[in-house]
C-alpha positions as CSV (number, residue, x, y, z in Angstrom):
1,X,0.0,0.0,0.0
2,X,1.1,3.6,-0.7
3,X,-0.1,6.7,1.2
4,X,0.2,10.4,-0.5
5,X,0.0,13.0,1.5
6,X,-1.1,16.6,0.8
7,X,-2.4,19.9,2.1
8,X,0.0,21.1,4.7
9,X,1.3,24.1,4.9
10,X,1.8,27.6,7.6
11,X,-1.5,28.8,9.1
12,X,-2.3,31.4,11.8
13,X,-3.6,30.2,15.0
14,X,-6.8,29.8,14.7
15,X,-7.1,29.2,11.6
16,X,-7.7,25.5,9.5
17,X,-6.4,23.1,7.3
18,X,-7.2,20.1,5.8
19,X,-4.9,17.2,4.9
20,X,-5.7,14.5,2.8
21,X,-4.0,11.4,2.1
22,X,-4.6,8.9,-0.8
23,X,-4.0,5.2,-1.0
24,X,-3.1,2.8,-3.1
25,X,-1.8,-0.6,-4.4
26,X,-2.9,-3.7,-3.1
27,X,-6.0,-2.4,-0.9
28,X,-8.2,-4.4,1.2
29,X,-11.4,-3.3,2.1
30,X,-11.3,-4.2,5.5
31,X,-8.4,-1.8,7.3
32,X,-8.1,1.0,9.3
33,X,-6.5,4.5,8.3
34,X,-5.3,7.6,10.4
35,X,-3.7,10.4,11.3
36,X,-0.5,10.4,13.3
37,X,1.6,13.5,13.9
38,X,5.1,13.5,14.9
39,X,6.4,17.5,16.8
40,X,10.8,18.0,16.9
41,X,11.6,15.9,19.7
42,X,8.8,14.2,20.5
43,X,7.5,10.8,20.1
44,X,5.1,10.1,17.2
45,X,1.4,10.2,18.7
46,X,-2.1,9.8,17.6
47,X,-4.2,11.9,16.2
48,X,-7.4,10.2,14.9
49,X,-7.9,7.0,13.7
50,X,-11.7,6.0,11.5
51,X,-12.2,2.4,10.4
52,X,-14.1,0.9,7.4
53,X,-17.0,1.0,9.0
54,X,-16.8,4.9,10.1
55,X,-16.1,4.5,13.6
56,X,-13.4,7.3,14.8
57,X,-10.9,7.9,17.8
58,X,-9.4,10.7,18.5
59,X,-6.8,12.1,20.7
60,X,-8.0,14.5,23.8
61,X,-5.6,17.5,22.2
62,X,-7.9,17.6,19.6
63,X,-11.2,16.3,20.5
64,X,-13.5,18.6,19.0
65,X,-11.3,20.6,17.2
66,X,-10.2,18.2,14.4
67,X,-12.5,15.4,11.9
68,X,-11.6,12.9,10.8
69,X,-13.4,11.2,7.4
70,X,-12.7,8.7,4.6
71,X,-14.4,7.9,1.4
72,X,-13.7,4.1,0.6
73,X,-14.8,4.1,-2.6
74,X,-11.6,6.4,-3.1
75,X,-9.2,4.9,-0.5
76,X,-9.0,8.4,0.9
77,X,-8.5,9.6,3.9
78,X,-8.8,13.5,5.4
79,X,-8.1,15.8,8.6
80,X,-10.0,18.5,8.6
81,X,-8.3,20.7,11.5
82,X,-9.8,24.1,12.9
83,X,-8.9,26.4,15.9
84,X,-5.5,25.4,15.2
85,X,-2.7,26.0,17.8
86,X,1.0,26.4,18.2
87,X,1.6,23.1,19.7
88,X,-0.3,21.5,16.7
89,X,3.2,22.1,14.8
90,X,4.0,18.7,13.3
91,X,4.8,16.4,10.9
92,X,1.6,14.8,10.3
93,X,1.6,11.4,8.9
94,X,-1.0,9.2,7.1
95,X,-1.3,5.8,8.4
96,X,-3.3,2.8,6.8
97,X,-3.5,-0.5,8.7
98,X,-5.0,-4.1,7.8
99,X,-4.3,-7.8,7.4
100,X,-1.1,-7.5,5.9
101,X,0.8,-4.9,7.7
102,X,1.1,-1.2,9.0
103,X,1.9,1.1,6.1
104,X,3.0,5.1,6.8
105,X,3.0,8.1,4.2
106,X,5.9,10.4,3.5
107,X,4.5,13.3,6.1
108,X,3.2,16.8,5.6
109,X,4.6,19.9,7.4
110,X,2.1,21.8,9.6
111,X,3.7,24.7,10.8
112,X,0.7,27.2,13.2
113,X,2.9,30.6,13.9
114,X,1.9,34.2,14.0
């Protein structure tokens, strides 16, 4: 499986963005995909998780402030992320996971600064 990751970039706090990440190869229908995000150094941590079926988790740092969605019929995952915040500066990373392994994207820069 291969995950391609865009839509990161410098925002404001405050403000939003929305990564998406696309997947492809050998892709079967039953998996789970997410968001992980990795800050300079830190660990890499959660951030939301959704499985086929459309059940989510998210971290508590961003528990109604981020959404996480998927369309399966694209293999397509996204992040929508509002009232962003300093400490949301991060590598984020797309994450897709089923019967044959854990597979990670490249990562997208998310910088929030004034």
């Amino acid at each position: 499986v291969q995950l391609v990751e865009s839509g990161g970039g410098l925002v404001q706090p405050g403000g939003s963005l929305r990564l998406s990440c696309a997947a492809s190869g050998s892709i079967f229908s039953i998996n789970a995909m997410g968001w992980y995000r990795q800050a300079p150094g830190k660990q890499r941590e959660l951030v939301a998780t959704i499985a086929t079926v459309g059940r989510t988790n998210y971290a508590n740092s961003v528990k109604g402030r981020f959404t996480i969605s998927r369309d399966n019929a694209e293999n397509a995952v996204y992040l929508q992320m509002n009232s962003l915040k300093p400490e949301d500066t991060a590598v984020y990373y797309c994450n897709w996971k089923d019967v044959t392994g854990d597979y990670w994207g490249q990562g997208t820069q998310v910088t929030v600064s004034s």
